[in-house]
C-alpha positions in Angstrom: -38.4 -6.9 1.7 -36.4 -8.2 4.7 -32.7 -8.8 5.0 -31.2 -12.4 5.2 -27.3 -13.4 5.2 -25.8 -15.8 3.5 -23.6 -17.4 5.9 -20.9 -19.0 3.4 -20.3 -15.2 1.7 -20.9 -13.1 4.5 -23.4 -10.5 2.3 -26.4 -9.5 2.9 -29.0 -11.0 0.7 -32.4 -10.0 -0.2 -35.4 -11.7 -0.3 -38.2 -10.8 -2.3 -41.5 -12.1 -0.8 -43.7 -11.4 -3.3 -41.2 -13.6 -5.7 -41.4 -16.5 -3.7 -38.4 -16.2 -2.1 -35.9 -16.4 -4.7 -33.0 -13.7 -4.6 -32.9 -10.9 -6.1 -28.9 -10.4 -5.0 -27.7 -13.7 -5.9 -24.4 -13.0 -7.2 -21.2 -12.0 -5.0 -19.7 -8.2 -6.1 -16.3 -7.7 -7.9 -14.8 -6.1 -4.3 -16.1 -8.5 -1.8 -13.4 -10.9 -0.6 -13.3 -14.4 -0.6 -15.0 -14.9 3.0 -14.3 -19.1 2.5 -12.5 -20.6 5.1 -10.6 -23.2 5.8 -9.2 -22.9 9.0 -12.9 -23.0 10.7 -12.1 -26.2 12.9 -10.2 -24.0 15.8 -12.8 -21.7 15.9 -16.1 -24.4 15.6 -17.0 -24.5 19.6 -16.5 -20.6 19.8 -19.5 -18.8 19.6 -20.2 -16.0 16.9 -22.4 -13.8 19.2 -22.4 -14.0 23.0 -22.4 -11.7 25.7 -19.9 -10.9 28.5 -20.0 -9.7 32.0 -17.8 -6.8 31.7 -15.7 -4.2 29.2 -13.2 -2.2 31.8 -10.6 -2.1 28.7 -13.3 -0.8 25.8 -12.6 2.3 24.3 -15.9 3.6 25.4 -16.1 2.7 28.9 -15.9 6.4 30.0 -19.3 7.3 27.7 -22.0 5.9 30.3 -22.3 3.3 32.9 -24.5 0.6 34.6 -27.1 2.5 36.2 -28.0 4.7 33.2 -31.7 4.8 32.0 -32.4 4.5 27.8 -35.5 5.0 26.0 -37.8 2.3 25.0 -36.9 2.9 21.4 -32.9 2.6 21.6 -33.0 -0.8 24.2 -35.5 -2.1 21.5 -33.2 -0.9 18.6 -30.3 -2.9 20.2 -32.4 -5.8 21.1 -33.0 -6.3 17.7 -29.6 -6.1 16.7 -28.7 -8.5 18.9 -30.8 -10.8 17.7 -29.9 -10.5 14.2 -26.2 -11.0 15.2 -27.0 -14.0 16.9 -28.5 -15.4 13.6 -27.1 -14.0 10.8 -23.2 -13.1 11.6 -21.1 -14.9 8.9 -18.0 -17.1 9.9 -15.4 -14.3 9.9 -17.1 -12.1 12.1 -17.2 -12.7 15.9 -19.0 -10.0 18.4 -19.3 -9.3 22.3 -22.6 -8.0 23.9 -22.0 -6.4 27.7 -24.4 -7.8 30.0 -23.9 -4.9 32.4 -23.0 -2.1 29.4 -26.1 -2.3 26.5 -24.4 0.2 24.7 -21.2 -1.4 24.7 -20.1 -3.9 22.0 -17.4 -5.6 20.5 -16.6 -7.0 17.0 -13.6 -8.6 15.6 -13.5 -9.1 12.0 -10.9 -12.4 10.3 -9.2 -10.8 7.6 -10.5 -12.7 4.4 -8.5 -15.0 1.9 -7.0 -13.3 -1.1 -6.7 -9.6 0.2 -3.6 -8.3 2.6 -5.4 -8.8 5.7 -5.6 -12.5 5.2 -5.8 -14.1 8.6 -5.4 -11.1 10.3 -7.8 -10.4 13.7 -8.9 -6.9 13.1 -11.1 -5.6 16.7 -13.3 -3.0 16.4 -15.1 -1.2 20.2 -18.7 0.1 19.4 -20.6 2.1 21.6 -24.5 3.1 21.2 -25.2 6.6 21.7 -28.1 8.0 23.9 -30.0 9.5 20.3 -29.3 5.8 18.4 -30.9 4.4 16.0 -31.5 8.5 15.0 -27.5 8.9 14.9 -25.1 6.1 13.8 -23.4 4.4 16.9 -19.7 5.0 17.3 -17.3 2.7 16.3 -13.1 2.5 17.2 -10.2 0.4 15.3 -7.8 -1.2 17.7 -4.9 0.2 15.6 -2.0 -0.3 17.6 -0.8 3.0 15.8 -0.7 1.6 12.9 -2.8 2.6 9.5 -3.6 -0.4 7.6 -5.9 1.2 5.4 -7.0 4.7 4.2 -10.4 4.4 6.0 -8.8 3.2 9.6 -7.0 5.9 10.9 -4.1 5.2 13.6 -6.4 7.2 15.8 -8.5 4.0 15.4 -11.5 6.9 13.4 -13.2 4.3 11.2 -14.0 6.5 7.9 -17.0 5.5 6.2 -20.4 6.5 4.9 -22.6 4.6 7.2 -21.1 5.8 10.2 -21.4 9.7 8.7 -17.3 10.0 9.0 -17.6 10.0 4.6 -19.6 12.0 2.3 -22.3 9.5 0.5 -25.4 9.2 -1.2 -29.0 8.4 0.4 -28.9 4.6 0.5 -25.4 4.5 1.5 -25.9 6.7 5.2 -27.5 5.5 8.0 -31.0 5.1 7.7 -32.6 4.7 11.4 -35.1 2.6 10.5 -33.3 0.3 8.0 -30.0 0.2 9.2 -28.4 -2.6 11.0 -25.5 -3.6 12.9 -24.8 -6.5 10.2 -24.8 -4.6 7.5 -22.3 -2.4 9.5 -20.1 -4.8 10.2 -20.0 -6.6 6.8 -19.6 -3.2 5.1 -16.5 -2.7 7.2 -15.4 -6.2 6.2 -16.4 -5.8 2.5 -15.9 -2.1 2.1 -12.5 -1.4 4.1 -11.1 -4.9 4.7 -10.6 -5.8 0.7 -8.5 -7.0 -2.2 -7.4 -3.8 -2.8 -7.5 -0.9 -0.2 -5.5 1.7 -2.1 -8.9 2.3 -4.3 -10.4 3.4 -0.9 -8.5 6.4 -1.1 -10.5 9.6 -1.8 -9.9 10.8 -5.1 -7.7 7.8 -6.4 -10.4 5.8 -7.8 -10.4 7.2 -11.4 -6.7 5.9 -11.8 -7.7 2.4 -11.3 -8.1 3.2 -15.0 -5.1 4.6 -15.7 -1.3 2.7 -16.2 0.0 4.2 -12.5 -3.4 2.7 -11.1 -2.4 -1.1 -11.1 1.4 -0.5 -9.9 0.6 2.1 -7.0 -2.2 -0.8 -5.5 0.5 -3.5 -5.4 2.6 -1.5 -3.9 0.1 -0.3 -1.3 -1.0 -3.6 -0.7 2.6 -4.7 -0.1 3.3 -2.2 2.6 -0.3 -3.3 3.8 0.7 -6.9 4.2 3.7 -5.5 6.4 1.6 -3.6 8.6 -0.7 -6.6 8.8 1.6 -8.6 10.2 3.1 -5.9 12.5 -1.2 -5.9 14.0 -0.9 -9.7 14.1 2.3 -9.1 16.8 0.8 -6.1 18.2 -2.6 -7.9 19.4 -0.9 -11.3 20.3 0.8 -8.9 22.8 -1.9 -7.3 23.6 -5.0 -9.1 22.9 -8.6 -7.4 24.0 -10.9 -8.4 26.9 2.4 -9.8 3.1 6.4 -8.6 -5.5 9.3 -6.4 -4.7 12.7 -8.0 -3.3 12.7 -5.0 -0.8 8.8 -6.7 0.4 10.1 -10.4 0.8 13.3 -8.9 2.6 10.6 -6.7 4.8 8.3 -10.2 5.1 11.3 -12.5 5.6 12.9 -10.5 8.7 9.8 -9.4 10.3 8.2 -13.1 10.2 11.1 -13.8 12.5 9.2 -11.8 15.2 5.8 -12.9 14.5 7.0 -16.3 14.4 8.6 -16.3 18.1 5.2 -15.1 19.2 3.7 -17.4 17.1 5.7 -20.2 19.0 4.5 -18.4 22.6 1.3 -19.1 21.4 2.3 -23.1 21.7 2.5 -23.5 17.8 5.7 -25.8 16.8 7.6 -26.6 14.1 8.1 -23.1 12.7 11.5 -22.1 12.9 12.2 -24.8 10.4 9.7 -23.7 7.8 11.1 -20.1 8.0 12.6 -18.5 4.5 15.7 -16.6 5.1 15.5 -12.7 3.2 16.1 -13.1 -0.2 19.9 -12.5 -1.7 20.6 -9.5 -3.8 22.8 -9.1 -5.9 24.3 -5.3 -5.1 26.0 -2.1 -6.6 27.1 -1.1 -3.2 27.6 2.7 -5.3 24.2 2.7 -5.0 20.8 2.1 -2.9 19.7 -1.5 -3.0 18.0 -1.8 0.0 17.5 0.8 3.3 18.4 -0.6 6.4 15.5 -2.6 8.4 14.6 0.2 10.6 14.9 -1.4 14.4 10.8 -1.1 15.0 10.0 -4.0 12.3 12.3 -6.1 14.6 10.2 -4.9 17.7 6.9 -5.0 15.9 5.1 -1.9 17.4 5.8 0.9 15.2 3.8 3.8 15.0 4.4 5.0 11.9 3.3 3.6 8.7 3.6 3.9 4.9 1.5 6.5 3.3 -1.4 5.4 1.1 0.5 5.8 -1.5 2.3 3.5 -3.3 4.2 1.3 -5.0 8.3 1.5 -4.2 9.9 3.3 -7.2 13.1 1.7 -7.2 12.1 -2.1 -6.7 12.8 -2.9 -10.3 16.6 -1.3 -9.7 17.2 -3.3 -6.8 19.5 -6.1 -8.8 22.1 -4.1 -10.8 25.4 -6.7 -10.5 28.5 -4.6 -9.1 31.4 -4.0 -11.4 33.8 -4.0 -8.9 32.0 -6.4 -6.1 33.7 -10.0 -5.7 31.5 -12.6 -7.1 30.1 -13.4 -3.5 26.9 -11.9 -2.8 26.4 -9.5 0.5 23.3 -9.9 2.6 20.3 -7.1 2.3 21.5 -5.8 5.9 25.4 -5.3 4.6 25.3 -3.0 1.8 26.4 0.2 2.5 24.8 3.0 0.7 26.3 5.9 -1.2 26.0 9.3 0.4 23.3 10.4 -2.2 21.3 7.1 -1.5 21.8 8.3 2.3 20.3 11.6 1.4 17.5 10.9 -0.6 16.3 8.5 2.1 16.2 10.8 4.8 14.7 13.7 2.6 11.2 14.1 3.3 8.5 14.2 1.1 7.0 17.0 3.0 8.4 19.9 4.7 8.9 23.8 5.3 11.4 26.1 4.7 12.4 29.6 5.2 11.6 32.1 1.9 11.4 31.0 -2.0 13.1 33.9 -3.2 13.0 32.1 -6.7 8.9 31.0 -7.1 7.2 32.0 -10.0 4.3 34.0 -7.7 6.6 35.4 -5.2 5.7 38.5 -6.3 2.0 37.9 -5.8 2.3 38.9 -2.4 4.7 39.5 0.9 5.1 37.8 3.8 3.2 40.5 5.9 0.3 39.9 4.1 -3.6 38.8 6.2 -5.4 36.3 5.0 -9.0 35.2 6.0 -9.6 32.4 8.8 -11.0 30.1 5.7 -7.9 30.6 3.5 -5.4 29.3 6.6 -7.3 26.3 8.0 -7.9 24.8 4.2 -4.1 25.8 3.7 -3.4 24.3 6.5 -5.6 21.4 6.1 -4.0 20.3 3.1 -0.3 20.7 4.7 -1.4 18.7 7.4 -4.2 15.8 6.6 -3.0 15.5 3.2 0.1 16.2 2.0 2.5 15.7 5.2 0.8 12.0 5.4 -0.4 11.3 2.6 2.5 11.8 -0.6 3.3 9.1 -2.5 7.1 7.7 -2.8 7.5 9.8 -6.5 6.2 13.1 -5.3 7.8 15.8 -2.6 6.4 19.3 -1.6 8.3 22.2 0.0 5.9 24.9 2.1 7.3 28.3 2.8 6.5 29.4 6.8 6.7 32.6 5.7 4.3 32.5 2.7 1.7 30.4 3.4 0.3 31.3 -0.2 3.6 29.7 -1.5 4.5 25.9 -2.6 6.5 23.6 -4.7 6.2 20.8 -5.4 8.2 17.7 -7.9 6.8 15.3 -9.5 9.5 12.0 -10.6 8.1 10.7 -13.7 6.6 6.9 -13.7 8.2 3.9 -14.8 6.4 2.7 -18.2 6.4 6.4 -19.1 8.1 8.6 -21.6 8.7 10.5 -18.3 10.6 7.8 -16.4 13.1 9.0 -14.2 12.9 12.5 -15.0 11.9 15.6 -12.4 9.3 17.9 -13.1 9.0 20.7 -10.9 5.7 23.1 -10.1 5.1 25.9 -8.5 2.1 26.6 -6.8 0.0 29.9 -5.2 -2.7 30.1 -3.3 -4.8 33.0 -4.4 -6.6 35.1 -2.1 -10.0 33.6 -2.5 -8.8 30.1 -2.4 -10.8 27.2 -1.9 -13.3 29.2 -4.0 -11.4 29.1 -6.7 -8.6 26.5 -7.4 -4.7 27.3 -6.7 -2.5 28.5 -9.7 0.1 26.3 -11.2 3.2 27.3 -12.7 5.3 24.2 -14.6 9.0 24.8 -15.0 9.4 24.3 -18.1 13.0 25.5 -19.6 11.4 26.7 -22.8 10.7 22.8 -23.5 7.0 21.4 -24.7 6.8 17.8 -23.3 2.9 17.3 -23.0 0.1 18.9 -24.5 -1.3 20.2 -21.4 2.4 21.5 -20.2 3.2 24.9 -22.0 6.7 26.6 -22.3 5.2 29.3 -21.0 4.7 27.5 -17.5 1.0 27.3 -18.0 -0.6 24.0 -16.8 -3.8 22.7 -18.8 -6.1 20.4 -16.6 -9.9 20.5 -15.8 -9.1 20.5 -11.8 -7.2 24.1 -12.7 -9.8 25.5 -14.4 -7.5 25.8 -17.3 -9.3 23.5 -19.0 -13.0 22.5 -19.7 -14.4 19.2 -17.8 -18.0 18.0 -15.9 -18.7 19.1 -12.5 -16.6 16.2 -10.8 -13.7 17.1 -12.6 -13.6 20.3 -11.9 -12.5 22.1 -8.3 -14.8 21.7 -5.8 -14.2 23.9 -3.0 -15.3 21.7 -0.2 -14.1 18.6 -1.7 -11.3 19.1 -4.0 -7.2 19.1 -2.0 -3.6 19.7 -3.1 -3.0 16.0 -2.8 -5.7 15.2 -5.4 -4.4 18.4 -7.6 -0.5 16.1 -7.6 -1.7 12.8 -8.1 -3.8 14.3 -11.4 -0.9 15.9 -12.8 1.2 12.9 -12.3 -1.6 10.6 -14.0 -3.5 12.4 -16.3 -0.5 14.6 -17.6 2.6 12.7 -17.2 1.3 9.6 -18.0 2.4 6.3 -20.7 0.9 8.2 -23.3 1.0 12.0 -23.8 0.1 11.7 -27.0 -4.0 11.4 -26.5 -4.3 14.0 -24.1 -3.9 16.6 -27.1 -7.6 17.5 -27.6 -8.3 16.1 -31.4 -6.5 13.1 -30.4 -9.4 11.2 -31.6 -9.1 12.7 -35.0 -5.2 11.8 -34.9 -6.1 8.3 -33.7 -8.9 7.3 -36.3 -6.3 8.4 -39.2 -3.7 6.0 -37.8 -5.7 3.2 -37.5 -6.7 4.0 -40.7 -3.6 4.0 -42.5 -2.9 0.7 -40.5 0.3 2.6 -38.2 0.0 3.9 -34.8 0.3 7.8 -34.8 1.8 8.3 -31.2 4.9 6.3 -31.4 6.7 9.3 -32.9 4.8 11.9 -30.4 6.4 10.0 -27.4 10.1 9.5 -28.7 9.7 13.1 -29.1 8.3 13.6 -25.8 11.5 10.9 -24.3 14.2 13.7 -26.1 12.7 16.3 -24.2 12.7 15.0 -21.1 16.3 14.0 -21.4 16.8 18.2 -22.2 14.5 18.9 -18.8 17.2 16.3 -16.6 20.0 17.8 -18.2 18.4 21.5 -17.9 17.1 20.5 -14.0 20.9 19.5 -13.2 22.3 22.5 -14.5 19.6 24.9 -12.9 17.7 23.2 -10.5 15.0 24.8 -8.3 16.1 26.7 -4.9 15.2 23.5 -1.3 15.9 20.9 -4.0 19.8 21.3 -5.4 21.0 18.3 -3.4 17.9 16.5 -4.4 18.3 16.8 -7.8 22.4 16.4 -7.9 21.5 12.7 -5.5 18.4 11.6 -7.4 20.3 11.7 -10.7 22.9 10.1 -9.7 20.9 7.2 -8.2 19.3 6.8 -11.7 22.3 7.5 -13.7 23.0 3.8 -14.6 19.0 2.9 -15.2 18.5 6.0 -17.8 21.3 4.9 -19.5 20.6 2.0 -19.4 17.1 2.5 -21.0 18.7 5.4 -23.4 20.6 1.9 -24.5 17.8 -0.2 -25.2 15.9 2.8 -27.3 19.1 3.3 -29.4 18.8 -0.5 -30.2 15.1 -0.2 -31.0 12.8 -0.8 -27.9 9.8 1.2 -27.7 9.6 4.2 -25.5 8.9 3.0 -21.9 9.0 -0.8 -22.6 10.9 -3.0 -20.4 14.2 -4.0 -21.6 12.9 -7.4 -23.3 15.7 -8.0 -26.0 16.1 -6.2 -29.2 12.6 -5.8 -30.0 12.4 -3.0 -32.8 10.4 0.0 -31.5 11.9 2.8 -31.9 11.9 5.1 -35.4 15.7 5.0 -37.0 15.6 9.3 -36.4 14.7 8.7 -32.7 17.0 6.2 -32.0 20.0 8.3 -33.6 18.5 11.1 -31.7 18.9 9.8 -28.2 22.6 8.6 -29.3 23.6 12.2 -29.7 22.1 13.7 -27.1 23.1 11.2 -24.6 26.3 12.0 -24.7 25.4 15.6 -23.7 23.7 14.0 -20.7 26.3 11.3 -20.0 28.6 14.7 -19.5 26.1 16.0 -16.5 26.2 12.7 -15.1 30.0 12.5 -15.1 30.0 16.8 -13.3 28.3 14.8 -10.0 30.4 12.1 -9.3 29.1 9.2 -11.8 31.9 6.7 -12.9 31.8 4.0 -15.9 29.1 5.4 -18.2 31.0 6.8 -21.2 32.4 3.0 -22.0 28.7 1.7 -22.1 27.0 4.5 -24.2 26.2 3.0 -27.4 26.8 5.0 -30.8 24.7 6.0 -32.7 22.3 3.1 -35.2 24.2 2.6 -38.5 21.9 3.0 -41.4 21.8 0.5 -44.1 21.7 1.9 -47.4 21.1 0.4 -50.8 23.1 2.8 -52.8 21.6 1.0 -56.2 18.4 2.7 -55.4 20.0 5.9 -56.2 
């Protein structure tokens, strides 16, 4: 067996000799891009492989020099390489040799059609090491400070198996007498550079199966795109020897920048295809959009959105004013309330002094030792994980007194039962931890809303060890993080329906379908009336670091739970999007949330909410047929 490429696709292809020569890897994978092109022309007289005098600016410069002496094996390792490069490279990947520097090398990589890198010029340096082909060879994004992807750091660390920086099987390490610099290159391409980069996230690739898998991708492709373009500035400036209104706003400014380099690059006729942002409709009482922070106009941030996810208020980003003039403002004009201001600036991570009201505060003091292991995973997790890392609907508070100590809220996903709602955990880390997994405590208020969520506080989940599961779903110690412990609750627990995580669902399920009804719709308009008694319970207690949180993230969503309380008294299914009066919702449930609305309207009105008690709808009227009786 020997390794060919196709050209057109850009994978490798395998040839089996002894079955005269047809493929035995004919077909193109669901996660390879589209590697087509039709933009070739430009590039036609511009060689795929060549080699150059000289790298002064390469990352690696500093790891050798002219004069030093290989082995035989490496300078016939690289050789080789070369040679295949020369052949094989497909059309969107173009790659510097150093005359002077053999273990030098260069690669840029176009981003491919139909993923958020499209048409993007992503450079990687590469440098050989002294023990290569034993050992991988080093490779280094040009990030420009920017992470585009969970597997390129803005360090410009390129995460992946081949290169040893992942954990992977056999056949997907580096195998010194296999392994190639092609196969490197289009696994970064294929691998890294895809349709949908939030799936290379560690630990995140179960939910593609799962309702909040879909929505979190778009939106981490969205801010992806963004970055993208912010790279496409960034290495125009420096070159080496784009769903939600708030994206097309982001798109529609920045392309103003990339556009004037665009035009410095001699490319006419621009200015006039531009869009202007989008108009939006605003409640000024409200959030509609955050101000374009001043480093999209510049184009050379180093910050970035986390991996995770999609924006949780882009479907309440077109609420009509009641009191606005019937001219609409601009994005950039709206001027937020003072909760919209605070719950912008509140991060998702941070520390604070003592939690005099956690659950476990008792479980130890502040004086207490703990073992070198214990800190640096603690700390790990703070640091790698969680303080980069959260998505938008999740924020932890640390304790720098109690290491052991954490909490952490959860806002429940749109499409849910949960929507809108906060759920707040506390968390301990035990003595022996990562050995054994940290203990979860849910505040409950004495309400059941999921199977796996007691009154008691007690959280059911394989990852806990509350719960039985196969090896991979349980806590592995050198594997399992706090990050993956929050995204799990939030899908697996909180998720569109609570109903089939009780464990004889399947039982429950088979009946239904045999009486020709669908058991869970009651089971989640219960679960909806509960979580309207955990907002109302949350406002009138909430948990010590996150009063102002709560009082300001209610008030944002005052108008949108109402407004969906609205569309359940009229007979929408739980978590639907408002689409009419389609009937949905059981006659008890809708009369249910009528009541006890009002009860929540109240809590509403205690912060500061105007307008809501003349939009509450009543209560269903139920017609009877009196002759019956």
């Amino acid at each position: 067996m020997e390794p060919a490429v196709d050209r057109k696709a850009g994978i490798p292809e395998v040839i089996d000799k002894k079955n005269k020569g047809k493929s035995i890897l004919n077909y193109q994978p669901w996660w390879f891009p589209n590697f087509s092109s039709k933009r070739t022309s430009a590039r036609a007289n511009f060689k795929r492989f060549d080699s150059v005098q000289h790298f002064s600016d390469h990352h690696y410069v500093l790891k050798g020099n002219a004069s030093k002496q290989h082995s035989r094996t490496w300078a016939k390792k690289i050789q080789a390489d070369w040679k295949i490069l020369e052949k094989d490279l497909p059309e969107t990947i173009f790659v510097r040799a150093c005359e002077s520097r053999m273990d030098l090398m260069r690669a840029v990589i176009v981003g491919a059609e139909g993923t958020p890198y499209h048409d993007g010029l992503f450079f990687f340096d590469i440098h050989f090491p002294d023990t290569y082909p034993s050992v991988p060879p080093m490779v280094h994004y040009h990030s420009g400070g920017l992470t585009i992807n969970p597997n390129l750091y803005n360090s410009g660390h390129v995460c992946l198996s081949l290169l040893g920086t992942w954990y992977g099987n056999t056949r997907e390490n580096w195998l010194p007498q296999e392994s190639t610099m092609l196969q490197l290159l289009v696994s970064i391409q294929g691998l890294i550079l895809n349709r949908k980069p939030y799936y290379n996230e560690p630990f995140v690739g179960w939910t593609k199966w799962t309702p909040l898998g879909e929505p979190f991708s778009k939106g981490y492709s969205e801010n992806v795109f963004i970055l993208s373009l912010r790279t496409m500035v960034y290495i125009m400036r420096k070159p080496p020897n784009g769903g939600s209104m708030k994206f097309r706003t982001e798109v529609a400014v920045f392309m103003k920048t990339v556009v004037d380099e665009f035009v410095k690059l001699g490319v006419k006729e621009l200015q006039d295809k531009l869009k202007p942002p989008p108009v939006i409709h605003t409640n000024t009482s409200s959030l509609i959009f955050a101000d374009i922070p001043a480093d999209l106009e510049m184009g050379m941030s180093t910050t970035d959105q986390p991996w995770g996810c999609p924006n949780s208020s882009s479907n309440r980003t077109s609420k009509p004013s009641r009191n606005s003039s019937s001219h609409p403002r601009a994005p950039l004009e709206v001027v937020s309330s003072a909760q919209a201001n605070f719950l912008r600036h509140f991060k998702r991570f941070d520390t604070v002094e003592d939690f005099s009201d956690h659950h476990y505060v008792s479980n130890g003091n502040a004086s207490k030792q703990h073992s070198k292991t214990w800190v640096k995973k603690v700390q790990v997790d703070w640091k790698i994980f969680l303080e980069n890392n959260l998505p938008e609907t999740i924020f932890v508070r640390t304790c720098e007194s109690r290491m052991d100590l954490m909490r952490a809220v959860i806002i429940g996903a749109e499409g849910t039962p949960y929507h809108d709602g906060l759920f707040f955990f506390d968390i301990h880390f035990p003595d022996n931890y990562p050995s054994v997994p940290p203990m979860v405590h849910y505040h409950s208020g004495g309400l059941r809303i999921n199977p796996n969520l007691y009154t008691s506080g007690k959280v059911c989940l394989s990852l806990l060890g509350t719960w039985n599961g196969n090896t991979r779903e349980q806590w592995l110690p050198r594997e399992s993080t706090m990050l993956q412990l929050l995204v799990s609750i939030q899908a697996l627990i909180l998720n569109q329906k609570p109903y089939f995580n009780e464990p004889s669902y399947e039982q429950g399920r088979l009946r239904a379908w045999g009486k020709g009804a669908w058991a869970p719709g009651p089971k989640h308009e219960n679960v909806y009336i509960l979580s309207l008694r955990t907002m109302v319970y949350g406002m009138r207690k909430p948990p010590k670091h996150f009063e102002e949180f709560v009082r300001s993230h209610y008030f944002e969503r005052a108008h949108d739970i109402v407004k969906a309380s609205n569309a359940y008294i009229e007979g929408a299914p739980v978590g639907s999007l408002v689409k009419g009066t389609s009937q949905g919702g059981s006659m008890q449930f809708r009369n249910e949330v009528a009541v006890f609305m009002k009860t929540v309207v109240d809590e509403f009105v205690k912060l500061g909410v105007n307008e809501l008690e003349d939009i509450l709808e009543p209560p269903p009227v139920i017609h009877t047929n009196t002759s019956r009786n």
